[in-house]
N, C-alpha and C positions, 0 to 999 in steps of 0.2 A: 507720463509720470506726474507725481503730486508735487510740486514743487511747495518749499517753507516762503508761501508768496507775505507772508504776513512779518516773517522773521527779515527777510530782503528790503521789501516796507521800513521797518523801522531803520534799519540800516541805512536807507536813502534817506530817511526823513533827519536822521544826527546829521547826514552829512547837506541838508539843505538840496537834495535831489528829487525829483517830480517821478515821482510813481507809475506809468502806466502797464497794466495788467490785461493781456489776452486770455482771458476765463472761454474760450469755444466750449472746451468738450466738460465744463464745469456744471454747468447749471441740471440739475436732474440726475448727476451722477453722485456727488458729492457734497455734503452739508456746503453752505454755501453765505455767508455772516461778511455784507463788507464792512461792517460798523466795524466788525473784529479785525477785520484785514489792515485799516484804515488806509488804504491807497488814495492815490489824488483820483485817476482815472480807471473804470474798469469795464472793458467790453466783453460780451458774450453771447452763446446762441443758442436759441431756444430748440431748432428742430434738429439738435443733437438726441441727448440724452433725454430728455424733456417730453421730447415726441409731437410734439409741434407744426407745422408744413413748413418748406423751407422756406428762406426770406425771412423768419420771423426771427429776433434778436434784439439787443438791447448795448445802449452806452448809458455810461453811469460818470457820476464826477461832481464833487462837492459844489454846493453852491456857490461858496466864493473863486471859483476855475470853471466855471461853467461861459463865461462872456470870454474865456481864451479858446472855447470850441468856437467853429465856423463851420457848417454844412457844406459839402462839397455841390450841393443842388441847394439854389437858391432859389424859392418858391414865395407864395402867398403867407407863409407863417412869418417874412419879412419884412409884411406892410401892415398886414392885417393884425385889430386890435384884439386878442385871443381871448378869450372867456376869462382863464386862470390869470393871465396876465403875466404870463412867465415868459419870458423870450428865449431863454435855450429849450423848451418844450414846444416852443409854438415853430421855430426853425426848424426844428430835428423832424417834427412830425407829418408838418403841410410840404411835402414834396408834389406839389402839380396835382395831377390824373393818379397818383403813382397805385395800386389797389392794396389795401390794405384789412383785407380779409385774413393776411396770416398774423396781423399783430392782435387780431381780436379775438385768434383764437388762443392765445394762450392762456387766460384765465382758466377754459375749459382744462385745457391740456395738464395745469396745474391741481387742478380739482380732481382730474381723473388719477393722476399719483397720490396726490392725496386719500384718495378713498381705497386704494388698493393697497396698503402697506408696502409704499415704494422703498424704505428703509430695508425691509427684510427682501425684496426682490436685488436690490443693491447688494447685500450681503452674501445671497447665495450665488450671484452672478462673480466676486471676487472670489470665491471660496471655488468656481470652475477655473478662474482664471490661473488658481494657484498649479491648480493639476495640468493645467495648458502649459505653464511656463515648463513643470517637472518634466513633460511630453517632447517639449522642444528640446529643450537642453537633449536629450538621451536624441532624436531623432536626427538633428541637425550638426550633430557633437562641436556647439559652444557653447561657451556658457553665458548665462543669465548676465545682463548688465547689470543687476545686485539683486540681492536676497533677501532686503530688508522689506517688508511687504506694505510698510508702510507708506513706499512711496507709487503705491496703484493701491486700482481699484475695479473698474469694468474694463479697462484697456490694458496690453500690454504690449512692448514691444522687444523683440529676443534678434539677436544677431544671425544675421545668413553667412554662410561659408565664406570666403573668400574667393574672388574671381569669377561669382557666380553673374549668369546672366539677369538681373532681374525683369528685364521689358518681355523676354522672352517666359520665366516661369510665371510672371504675371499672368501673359496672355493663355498659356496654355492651362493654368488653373482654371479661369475662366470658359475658353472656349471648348476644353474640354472636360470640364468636370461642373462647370456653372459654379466656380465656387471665387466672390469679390471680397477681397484682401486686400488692404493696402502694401505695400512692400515701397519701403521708401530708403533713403541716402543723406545719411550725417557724415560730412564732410569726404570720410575713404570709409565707412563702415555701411552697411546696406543692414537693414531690418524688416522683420514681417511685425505686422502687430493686430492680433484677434485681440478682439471686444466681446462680450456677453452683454446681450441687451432682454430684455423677457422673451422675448420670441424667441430666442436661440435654443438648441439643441445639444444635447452630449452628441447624437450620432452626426450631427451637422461636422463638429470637429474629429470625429474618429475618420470621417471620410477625408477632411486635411490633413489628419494624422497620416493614413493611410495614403493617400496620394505624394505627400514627401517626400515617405520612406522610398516610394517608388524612380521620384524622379531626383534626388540627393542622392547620390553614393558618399 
């Protein structure tokens, strides 16, 4: 879901409260402004939506809160005197040996959405989502966690029956059908939740569609 991380922001900020923001599945999915947001701290990860390799990610944090971050790997960026001269960039970045071919590639990975009208790829991938949700709801017979559509965008996640096994239609989606879905657990509630990324398919979910119907009574 899209969370009002900006309208929560300010709320913490009247009450003198420290901001920190988990943006994972943000970057490349969603317009993306921390200036607008104004959080103290924001992490996120590139080889989500972005398309990126994995490993490659980002922390973010006002300069004046940047000397309260400490790197959990203390390397060469803590003796050595760094080009820029910054010391929350020079700790964060010289982790040892560590290989850092996936941080380099992100420029690319931004270039290449960039030139392909990632906006209207985004658009038409909510726009499947919304018929995914309609599809569950009737399939699954619960209903939607809300209606409001504002609060997604390429990901969604819809309620599973009650008492249902989920490690079990996990594996069998998978090993029988080759089809990987998350299916996860908020507190006593269990959820499936399809994404649309460019490479997805209508027929890719008519075959989830169809395999449900199968194994849900």
């Amino acid at each position: 879901m899209i969370f009002p991380v900006k309208e929560i922001c300010e709320i913490a900020k009247a009450k003198n409260i420290i901001s920190i923001i988990d943006g994972a599945h943000s970057p490349g999915q969603i317009e993306l402004n921390l200036e607008e947001i104004n959080d103290d701290y924001y992490v996120g990860n590139c080889h989500k939506w972005l398309l990126a390799p994995k490993g490659s990610a980002f922390i973010w944090t006002k300069t004046g809160l940047q000397e309260q971050l400490i790197p959990p790997i203390i390397s060469w960026g803590n003796t050595w005197e760094y080009p820029n001269k910054n010391k929350f960039i020079a700790e964060f970045e010289m982790q040892g040996t560590r290989d850092i071919s996936a941080f380099l590639s992100v420029p690319a990975a931004i270039n290449f959405i960039n030139k392909n009208n990632w906006e209207n790829i985004n658009l038409k991938a909510k726009e499947r989502i919304i018929k995914v949700k309609s599809a569950l709801t009737k399939i699954l017979k619960t209903e939607p966690i809300t209606d409001d559509l504002s609060f997604f965008a390429q990901m969604y996640a819809h309620k599973l029956p009650e008492n249902i096994d989920t490690n079990a239609l996990k594996t069998k989606l998978y090993d029988d059908f080759k089809i990987e879905i998350p299916l996860t657990k908020i507190e006593n509630t269990y959820f499936i939740r399809p994404s649309f990324q460019a490479y997805n398919t209508d027929e890719e979910y008519e075959i989830l569609f169809d395999t449900l119907k199968k194994m849900i009574k």
